[in-house]
PQR file of N, CA, C, O and H, with PARSE charges and radii, in Angstrom:
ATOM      1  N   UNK A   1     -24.846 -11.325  -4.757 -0.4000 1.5000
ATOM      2  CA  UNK A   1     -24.687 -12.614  -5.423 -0.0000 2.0000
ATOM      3  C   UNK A   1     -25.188 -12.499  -6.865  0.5500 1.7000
ATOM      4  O   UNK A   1     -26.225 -11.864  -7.054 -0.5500 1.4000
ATOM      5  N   UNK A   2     -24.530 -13.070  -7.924 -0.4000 1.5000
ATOM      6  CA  UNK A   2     -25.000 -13.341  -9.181 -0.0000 2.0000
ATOM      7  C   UNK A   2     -25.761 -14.508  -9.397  0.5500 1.7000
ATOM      8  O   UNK A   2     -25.601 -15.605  -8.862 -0.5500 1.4000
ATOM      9  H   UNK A   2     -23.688 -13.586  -7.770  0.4000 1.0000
ATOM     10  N   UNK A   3     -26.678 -14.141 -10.306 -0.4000 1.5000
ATOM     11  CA  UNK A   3     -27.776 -15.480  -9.947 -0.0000 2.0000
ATOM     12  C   UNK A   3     -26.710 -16.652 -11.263  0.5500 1.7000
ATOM     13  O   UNK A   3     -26.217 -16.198 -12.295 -0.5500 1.4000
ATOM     14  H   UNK A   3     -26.808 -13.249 -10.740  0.4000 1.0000
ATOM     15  N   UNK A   4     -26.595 -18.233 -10.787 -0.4000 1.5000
ATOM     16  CA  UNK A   4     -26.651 -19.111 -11.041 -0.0000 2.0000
ATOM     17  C   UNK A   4     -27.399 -20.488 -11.889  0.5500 1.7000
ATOM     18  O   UNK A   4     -26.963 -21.483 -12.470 -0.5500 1.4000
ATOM     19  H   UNK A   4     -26.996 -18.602  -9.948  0.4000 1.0000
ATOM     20  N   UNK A   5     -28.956 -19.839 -11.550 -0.4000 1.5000
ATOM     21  CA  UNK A   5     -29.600 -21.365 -12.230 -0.0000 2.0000
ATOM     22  C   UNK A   5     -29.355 -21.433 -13.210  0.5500 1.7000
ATOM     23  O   UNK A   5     -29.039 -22.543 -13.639 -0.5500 1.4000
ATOM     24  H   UNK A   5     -29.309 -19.031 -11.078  0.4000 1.0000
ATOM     25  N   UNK A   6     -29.364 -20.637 -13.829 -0.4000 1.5000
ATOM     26  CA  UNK A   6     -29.450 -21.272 -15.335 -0.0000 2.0000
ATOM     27  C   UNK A   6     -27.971 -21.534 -16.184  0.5500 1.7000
ATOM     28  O   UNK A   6     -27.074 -20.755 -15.860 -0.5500 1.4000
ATOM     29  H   UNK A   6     -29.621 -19.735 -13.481  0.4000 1.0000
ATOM     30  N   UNK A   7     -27.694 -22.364 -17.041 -0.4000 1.5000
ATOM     31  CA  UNK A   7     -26.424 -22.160 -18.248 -0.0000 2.0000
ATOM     32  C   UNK A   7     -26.021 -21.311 -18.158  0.5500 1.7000
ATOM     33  O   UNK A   7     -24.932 -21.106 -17.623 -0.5500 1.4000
ATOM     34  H   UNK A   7     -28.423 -22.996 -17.304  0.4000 1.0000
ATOM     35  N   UNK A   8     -27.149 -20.034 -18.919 -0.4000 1.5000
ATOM     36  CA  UNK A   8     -26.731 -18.782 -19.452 -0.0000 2.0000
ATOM     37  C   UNK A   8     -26.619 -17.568 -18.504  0.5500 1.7000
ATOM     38  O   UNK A   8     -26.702 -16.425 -18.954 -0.5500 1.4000
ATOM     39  H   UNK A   8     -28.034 -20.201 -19.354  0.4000 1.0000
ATOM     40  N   UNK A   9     -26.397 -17.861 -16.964 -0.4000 1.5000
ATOM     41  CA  UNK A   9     -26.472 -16.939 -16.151 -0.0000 2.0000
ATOM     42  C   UNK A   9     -24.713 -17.266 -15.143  0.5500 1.7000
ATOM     43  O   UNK A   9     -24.386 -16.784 -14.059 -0.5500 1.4000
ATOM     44  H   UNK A   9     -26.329 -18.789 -16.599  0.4000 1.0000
ATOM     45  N   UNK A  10     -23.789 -18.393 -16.191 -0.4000 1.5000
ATOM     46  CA  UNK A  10     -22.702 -18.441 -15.639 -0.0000 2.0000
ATOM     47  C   UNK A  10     -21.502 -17.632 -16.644  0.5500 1.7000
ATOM     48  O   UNK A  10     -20.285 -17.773 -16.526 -0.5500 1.4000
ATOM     49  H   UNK A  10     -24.054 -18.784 -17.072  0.4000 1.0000
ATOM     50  N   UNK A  11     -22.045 -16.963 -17.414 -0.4000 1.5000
ATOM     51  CA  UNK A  11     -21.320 -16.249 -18.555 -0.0000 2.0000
ATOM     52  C   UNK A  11     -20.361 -14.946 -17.649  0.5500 1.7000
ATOM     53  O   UNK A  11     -19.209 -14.527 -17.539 -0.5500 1.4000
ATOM     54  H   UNK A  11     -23.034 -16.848 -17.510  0.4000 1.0000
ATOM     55  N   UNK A  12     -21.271 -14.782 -17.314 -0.4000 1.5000
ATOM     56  CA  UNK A  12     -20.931 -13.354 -16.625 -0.0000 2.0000
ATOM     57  C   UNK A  12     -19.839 -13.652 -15.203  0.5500 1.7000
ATOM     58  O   UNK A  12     -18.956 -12.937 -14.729 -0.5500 1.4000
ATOM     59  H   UNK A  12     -22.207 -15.122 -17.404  0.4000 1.0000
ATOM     60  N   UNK A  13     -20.394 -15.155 -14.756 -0.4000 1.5000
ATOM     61  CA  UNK A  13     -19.721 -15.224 -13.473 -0.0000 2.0000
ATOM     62  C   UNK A  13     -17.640 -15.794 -14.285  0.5500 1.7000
ATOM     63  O   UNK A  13     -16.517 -15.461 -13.908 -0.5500 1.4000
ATOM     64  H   UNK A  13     -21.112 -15.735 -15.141  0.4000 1.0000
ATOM     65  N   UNK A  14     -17.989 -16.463 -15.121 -0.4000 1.5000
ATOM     66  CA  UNK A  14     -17.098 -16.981 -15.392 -0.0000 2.0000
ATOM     67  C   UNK A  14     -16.314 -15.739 -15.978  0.5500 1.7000
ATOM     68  O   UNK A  14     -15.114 -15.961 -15.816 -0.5500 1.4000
ATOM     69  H   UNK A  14     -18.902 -16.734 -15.427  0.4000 1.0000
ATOM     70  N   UNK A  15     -16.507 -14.584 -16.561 -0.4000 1.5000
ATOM     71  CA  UNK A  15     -16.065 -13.285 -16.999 -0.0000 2.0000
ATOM     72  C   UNK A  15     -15.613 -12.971 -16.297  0.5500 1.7000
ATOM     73  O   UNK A  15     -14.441 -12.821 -16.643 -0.5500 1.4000
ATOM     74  H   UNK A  15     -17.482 -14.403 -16.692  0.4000 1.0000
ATOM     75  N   UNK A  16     -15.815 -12.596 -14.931 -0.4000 1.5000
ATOM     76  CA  UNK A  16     -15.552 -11.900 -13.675 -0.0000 2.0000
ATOM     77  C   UNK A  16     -14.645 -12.993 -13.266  0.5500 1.7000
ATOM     78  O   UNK A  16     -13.919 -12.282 -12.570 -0.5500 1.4000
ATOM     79  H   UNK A  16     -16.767 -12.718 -14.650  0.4000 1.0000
ATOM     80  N   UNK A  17     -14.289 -13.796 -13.192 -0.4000 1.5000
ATOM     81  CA  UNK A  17     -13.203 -15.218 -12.864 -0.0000 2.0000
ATOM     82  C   UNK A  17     -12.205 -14.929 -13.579  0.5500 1.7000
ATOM     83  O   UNK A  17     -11.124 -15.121 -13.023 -0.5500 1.4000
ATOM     84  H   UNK A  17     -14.878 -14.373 -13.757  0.4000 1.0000
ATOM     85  N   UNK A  18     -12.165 -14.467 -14.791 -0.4000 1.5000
ATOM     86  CA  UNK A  18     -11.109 -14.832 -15.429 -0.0000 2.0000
ATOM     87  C   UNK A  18     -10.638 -13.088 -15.154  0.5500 1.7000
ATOM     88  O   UNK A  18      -9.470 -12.938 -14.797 -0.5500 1.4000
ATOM     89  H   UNK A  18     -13.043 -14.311 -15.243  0.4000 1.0000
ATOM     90  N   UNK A  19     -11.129 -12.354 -15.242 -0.4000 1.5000
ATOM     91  CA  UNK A  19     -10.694 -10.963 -14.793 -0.0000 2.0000
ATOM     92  C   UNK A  19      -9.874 -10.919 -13.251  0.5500 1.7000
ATOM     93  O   UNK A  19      -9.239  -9.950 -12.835 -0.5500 1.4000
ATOM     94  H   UNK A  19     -12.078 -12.476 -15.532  0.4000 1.0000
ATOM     95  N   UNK A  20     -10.079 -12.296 -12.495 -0.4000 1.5000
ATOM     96  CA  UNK A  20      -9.524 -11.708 -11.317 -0.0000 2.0000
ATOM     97  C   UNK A  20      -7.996 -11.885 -11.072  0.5500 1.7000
ATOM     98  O   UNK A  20      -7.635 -11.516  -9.955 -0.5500 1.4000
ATOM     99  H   UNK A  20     -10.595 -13.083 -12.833  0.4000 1.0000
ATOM    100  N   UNK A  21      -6.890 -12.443 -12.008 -0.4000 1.5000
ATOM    101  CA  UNK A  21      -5.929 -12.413 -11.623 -0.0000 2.0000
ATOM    102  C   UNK A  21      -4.865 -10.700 -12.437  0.5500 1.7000
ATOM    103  O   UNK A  21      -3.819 -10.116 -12.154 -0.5500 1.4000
ATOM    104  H   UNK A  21      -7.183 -12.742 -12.916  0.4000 1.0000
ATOM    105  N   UNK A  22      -5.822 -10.566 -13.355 -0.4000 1.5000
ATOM    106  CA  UNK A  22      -5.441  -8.805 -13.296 -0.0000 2.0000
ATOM    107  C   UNK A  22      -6.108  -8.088 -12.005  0.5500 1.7000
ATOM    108  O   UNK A  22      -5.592  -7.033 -11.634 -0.5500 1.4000
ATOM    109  H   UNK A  22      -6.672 -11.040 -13.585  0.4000 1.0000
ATOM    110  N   UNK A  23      -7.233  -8.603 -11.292 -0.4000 1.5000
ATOM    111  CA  UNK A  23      -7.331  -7.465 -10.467 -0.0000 2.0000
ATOM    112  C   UNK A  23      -6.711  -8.035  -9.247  0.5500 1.7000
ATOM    113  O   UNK A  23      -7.111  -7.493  -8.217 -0.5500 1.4000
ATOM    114  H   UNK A  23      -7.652  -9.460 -11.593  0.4000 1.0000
ATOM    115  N   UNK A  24      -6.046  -8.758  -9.123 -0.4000 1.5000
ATOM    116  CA  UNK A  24      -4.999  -9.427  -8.373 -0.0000 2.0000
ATOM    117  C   UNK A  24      -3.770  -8.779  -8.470  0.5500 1.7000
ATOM    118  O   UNK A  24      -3.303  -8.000  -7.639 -0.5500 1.4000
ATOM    119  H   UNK A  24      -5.721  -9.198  -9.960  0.4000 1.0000
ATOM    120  N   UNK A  25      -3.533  -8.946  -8.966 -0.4000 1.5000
ATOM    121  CA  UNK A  25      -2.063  -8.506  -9.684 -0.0000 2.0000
ATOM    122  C   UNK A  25      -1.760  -6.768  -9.516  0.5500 1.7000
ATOM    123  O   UNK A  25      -0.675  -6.271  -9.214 -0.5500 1.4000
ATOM    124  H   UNK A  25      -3.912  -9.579  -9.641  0.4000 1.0000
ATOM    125  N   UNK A  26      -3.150  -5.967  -9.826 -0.4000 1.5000
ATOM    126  CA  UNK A  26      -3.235  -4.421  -9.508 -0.0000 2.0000
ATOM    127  C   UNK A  26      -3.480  -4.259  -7.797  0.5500 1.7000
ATOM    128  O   UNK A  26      -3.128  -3.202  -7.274 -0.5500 1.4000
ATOM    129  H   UNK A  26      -4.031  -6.371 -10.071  0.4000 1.0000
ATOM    130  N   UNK A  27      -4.000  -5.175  -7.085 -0.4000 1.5000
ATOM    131  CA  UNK A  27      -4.408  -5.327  -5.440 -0.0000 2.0000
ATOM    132  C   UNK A  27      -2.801  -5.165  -5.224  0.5500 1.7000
ATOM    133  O   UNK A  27      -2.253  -4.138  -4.824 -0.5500 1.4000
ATOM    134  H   UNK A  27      -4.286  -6.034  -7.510  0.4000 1.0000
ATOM    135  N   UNK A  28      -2.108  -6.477  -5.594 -0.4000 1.5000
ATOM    136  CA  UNK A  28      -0.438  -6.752  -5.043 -0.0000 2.0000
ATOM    137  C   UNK A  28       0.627  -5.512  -5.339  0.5500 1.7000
ATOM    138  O   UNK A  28       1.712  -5.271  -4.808 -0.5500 1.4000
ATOM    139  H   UNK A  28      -2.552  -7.312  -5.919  0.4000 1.0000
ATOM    140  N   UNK A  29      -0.063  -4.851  -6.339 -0.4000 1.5000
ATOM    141  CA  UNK A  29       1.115  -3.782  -7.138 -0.0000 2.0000
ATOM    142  C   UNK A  29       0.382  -2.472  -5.903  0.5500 1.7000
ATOM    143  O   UNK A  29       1.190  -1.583  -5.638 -0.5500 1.4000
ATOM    144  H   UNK A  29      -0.944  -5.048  -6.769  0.4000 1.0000
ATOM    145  N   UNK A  30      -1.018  -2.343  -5.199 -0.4000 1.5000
ATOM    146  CA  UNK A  30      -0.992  -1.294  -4.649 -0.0000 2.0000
ATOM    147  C   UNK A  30      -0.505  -1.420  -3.451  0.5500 1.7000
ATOM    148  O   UNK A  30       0.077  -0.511  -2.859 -0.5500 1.4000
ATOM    149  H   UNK A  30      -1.675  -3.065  -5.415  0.4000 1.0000
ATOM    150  N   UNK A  31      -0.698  -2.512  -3.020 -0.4000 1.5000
ATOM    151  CA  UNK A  31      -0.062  -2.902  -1.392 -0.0000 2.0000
ATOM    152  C   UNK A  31       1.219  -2.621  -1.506  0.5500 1.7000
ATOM    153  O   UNK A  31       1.868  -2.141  -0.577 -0.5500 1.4000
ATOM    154  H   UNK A  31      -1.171  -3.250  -3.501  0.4000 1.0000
ATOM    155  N   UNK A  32       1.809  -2.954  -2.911 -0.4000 1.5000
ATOM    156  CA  UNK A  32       3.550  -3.029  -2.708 -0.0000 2.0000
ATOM    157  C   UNK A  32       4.075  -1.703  -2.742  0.5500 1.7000
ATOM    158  O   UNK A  32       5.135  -1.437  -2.175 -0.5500 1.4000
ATOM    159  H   UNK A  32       1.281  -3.344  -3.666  0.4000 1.0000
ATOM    160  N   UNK A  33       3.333  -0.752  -3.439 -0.4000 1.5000
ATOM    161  CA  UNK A  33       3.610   0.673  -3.713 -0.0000 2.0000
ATOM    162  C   UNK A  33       3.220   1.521  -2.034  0.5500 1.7000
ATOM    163  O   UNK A  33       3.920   2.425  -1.578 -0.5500 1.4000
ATOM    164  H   UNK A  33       2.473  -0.968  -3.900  0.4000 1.0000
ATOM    165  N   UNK A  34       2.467   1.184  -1.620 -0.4000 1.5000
ATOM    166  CA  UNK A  34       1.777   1.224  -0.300 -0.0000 2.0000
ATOM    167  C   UNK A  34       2.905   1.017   0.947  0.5500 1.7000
ATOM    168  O   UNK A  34       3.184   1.832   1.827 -0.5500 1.4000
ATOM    169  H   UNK A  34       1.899   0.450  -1.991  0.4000 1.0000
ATOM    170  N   UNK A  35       3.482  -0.387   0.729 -0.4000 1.5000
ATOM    171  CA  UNK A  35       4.466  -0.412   1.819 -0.0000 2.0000
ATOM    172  C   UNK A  35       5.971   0.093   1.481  0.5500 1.7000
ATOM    173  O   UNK A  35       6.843   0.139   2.348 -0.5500 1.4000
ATOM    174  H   UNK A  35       3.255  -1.049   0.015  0.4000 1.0000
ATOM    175  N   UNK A  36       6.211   0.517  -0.046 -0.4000 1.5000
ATOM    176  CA  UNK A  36       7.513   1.006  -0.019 -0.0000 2.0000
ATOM    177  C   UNK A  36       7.033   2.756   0.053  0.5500 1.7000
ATOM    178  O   UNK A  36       7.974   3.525   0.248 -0.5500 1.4000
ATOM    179  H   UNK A  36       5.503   0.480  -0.751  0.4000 1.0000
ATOM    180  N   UNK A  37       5.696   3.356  -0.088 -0.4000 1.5000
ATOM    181  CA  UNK A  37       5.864   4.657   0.610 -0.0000 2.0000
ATOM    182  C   UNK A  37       5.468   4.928   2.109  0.5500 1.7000
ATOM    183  O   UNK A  37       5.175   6.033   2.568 -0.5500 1.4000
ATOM    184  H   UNK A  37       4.931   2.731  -0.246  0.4000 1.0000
ATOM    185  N   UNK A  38       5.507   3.740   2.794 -0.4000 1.5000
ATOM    186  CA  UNK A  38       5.480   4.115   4.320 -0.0000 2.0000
ATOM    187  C   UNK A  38       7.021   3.885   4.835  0.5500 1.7000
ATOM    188  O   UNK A  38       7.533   4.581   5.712 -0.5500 1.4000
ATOM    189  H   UNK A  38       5.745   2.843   2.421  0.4000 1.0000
ATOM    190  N   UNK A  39       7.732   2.732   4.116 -0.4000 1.5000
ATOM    191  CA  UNK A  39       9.137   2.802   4.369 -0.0000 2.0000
ATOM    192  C   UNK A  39      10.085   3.913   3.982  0.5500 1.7000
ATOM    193  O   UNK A  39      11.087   4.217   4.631 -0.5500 1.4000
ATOM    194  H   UNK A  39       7.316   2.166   3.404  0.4000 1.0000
ATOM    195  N   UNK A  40       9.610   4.593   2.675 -0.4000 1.5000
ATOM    196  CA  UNK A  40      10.303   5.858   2.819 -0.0000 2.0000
ATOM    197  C   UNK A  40       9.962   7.172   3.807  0.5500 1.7000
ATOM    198  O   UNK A  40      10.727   8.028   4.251 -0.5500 1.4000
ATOM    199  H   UNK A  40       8.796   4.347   2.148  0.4000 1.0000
ATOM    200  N   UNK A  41       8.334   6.976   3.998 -0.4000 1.5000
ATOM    201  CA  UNK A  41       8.211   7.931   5.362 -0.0000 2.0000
ATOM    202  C   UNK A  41       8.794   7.900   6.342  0.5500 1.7000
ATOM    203  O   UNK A  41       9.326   8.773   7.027 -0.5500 1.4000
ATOM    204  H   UNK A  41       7.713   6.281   3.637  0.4000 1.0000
ATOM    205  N   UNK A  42       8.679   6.625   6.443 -0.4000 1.5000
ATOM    206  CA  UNK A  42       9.406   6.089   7.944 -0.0000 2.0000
ATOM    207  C   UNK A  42      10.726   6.544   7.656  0.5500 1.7000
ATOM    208  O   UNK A  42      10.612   7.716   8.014 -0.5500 1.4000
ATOM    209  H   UNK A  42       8.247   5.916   5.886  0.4000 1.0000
ATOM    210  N   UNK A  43      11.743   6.440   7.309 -0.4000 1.5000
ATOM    211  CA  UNK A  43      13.195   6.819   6.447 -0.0000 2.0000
ATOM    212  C   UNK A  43      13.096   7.852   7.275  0.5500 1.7000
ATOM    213  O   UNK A  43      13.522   8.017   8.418 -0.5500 1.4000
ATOM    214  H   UNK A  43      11.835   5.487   7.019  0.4000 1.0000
ATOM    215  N   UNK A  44      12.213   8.821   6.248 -0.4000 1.5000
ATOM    216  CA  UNK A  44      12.115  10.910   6.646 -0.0000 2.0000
ATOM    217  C   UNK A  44      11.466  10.929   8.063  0.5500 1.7000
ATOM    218  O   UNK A  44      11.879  11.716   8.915 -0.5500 1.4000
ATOM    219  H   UNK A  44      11.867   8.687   5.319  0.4000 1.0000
ATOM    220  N   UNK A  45      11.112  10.627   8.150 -0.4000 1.5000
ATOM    221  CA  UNK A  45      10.383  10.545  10.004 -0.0000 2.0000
ATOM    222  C   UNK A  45      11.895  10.308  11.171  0.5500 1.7000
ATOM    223  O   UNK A  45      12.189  11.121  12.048 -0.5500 1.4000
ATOM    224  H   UNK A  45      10.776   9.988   7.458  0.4000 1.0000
ATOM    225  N   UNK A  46      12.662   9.028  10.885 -0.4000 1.5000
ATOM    226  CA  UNK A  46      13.497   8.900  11.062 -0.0000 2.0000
ATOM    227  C   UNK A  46      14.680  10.310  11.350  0.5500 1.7000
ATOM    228  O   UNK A  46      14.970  10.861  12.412 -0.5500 1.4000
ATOM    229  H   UNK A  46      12.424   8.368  10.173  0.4000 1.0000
ATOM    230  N   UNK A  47      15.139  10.561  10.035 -0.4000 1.5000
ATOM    231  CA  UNK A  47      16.265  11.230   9.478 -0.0000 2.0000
ATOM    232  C   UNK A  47      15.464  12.565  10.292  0.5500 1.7000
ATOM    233  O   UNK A  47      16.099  13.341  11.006 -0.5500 1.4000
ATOM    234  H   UNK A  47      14.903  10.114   9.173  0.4000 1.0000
ATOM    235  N   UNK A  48      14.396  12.652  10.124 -0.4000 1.5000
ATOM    236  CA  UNK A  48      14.152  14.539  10.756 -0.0000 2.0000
ATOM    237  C   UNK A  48      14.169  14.307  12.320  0.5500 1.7000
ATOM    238  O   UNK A  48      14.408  15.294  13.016 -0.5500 1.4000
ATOM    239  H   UNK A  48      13.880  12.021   9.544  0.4000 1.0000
ATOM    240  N   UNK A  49      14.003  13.434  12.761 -0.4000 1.5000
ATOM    241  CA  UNK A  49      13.988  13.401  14.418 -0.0000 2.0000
ATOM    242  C   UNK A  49      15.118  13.619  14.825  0.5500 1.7000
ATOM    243  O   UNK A  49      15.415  14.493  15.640 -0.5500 1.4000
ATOM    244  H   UNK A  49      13.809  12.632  12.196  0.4000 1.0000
ATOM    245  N   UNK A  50      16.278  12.418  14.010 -0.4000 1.5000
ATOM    246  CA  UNK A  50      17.569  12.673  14.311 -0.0000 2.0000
ATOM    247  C   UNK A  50      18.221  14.445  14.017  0.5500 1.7000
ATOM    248  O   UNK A  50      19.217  14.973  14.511 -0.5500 1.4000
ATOM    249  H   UNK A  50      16.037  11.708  13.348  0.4000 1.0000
ATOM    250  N   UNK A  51      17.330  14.945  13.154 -0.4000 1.5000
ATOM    251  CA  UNK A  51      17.992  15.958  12.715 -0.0000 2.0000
ATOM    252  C   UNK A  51      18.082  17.330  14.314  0.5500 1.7000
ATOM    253  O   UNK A  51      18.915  18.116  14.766 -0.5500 1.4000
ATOM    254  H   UNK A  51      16.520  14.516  12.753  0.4000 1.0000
ATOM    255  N   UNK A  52      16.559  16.865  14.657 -0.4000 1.5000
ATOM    256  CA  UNK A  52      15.750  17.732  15.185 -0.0000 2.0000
ATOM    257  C   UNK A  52      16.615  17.198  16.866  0.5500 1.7000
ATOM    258  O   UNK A  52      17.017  18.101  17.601 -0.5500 1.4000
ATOM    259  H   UNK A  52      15.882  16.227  14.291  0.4000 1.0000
ATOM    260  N   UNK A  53      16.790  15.845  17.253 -0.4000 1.5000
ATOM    261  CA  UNK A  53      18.131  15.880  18.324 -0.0000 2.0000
ATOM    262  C   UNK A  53      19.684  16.393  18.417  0.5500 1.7000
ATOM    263  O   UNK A  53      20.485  16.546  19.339 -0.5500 1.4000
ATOM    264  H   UNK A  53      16.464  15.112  16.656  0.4000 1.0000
ATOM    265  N   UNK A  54      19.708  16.609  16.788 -0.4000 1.5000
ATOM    266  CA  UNK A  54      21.466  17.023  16.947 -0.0000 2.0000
ATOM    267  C   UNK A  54      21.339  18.726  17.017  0.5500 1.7000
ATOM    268  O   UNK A  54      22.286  19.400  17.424 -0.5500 1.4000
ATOM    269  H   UNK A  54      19.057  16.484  16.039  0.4000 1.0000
ATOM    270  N   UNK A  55      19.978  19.373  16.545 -0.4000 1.5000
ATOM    271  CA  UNK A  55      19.411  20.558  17.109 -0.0000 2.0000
ATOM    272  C   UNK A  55      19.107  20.730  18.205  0.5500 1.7000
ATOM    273  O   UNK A  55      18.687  21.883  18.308 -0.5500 1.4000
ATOM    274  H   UNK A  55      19.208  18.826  16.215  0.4000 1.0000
ATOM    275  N   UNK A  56      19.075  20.157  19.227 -0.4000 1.5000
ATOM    276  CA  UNK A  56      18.364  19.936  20.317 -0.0000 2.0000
ATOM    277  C   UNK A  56      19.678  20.128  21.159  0.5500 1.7000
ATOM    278  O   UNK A  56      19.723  21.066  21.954 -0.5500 1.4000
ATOM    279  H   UNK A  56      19.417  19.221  19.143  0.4000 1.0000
ATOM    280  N   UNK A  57      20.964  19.107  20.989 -0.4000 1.5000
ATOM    281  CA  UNK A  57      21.874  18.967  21.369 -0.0000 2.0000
ATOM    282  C   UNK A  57      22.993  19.795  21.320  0.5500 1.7000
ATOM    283  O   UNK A  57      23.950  19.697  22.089 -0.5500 1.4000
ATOM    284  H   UNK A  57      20.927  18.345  20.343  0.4000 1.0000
ATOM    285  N   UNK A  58      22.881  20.606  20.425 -0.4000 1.5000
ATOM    286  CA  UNK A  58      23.502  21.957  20.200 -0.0000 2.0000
ATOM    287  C   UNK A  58      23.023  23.170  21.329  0.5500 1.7000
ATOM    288  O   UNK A  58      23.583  23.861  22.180 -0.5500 1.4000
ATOM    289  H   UNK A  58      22.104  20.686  19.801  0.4000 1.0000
ATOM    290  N   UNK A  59      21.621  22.985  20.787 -0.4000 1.5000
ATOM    291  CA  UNK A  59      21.090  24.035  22.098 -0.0000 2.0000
ATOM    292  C   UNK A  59      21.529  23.710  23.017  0.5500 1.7000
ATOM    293  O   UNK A  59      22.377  24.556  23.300 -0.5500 1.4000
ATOM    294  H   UNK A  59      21.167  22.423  20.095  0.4000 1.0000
ATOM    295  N   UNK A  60      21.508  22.935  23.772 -0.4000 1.5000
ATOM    296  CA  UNK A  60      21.786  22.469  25.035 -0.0000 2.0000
ATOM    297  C   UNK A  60      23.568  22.628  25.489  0.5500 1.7000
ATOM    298  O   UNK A  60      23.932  22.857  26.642 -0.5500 1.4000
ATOM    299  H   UNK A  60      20.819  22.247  23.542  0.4000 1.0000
ATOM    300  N   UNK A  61      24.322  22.485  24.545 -0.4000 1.5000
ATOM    301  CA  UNK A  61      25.478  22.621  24.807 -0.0000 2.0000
ATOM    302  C   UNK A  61      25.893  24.509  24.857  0.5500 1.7000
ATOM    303  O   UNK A  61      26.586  25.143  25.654 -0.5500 1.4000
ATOM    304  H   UNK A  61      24.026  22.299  23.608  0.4000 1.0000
ATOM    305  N   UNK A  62      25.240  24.878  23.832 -0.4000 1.5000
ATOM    306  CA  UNK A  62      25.253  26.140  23.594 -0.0000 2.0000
ATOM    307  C   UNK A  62      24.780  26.913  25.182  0.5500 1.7000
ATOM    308  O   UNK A  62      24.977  28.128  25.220 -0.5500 1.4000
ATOM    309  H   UNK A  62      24.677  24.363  23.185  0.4000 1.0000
ATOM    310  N   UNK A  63      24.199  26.282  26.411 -0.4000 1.5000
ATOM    311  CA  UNK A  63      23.913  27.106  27.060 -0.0000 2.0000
ATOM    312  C   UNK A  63      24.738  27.013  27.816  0.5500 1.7000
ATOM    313  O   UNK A  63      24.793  27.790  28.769 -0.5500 1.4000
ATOM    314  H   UNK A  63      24.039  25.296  26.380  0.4000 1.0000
TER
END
């Protein structure tokens, strides 16, 4: 906690207030960067499984 009583001890709080919609704004930009590189994992996670069944499915015919 930042101390309060006095006038001159809301300088700092009110500093840190007005700073928070940039550190808002950098929170939203990492979450968003965050969920579009799990959707492209997910994508490649995807695409190699399928890859790794039509390998699978070959073998299998192949015997």
């Amino acid at each position: 906690m930042m101390p309060a009583a006095e006038d001159d001890d809301w300088a700092p709080v009110l500093g840190r207030l007005r700073n928070l919609p940039a550190a808002l704004d950098g929170y939203r930009a990492t979450l968003t960067e965050g969920i579009v590189d799990l959707k492209r994992w997910h994508m490649e996670a995807l695409r190699q499984g399928s890859l790794g069944l039509d390998d699978l499915e070959a073998a299998l015919a192949a015997l």
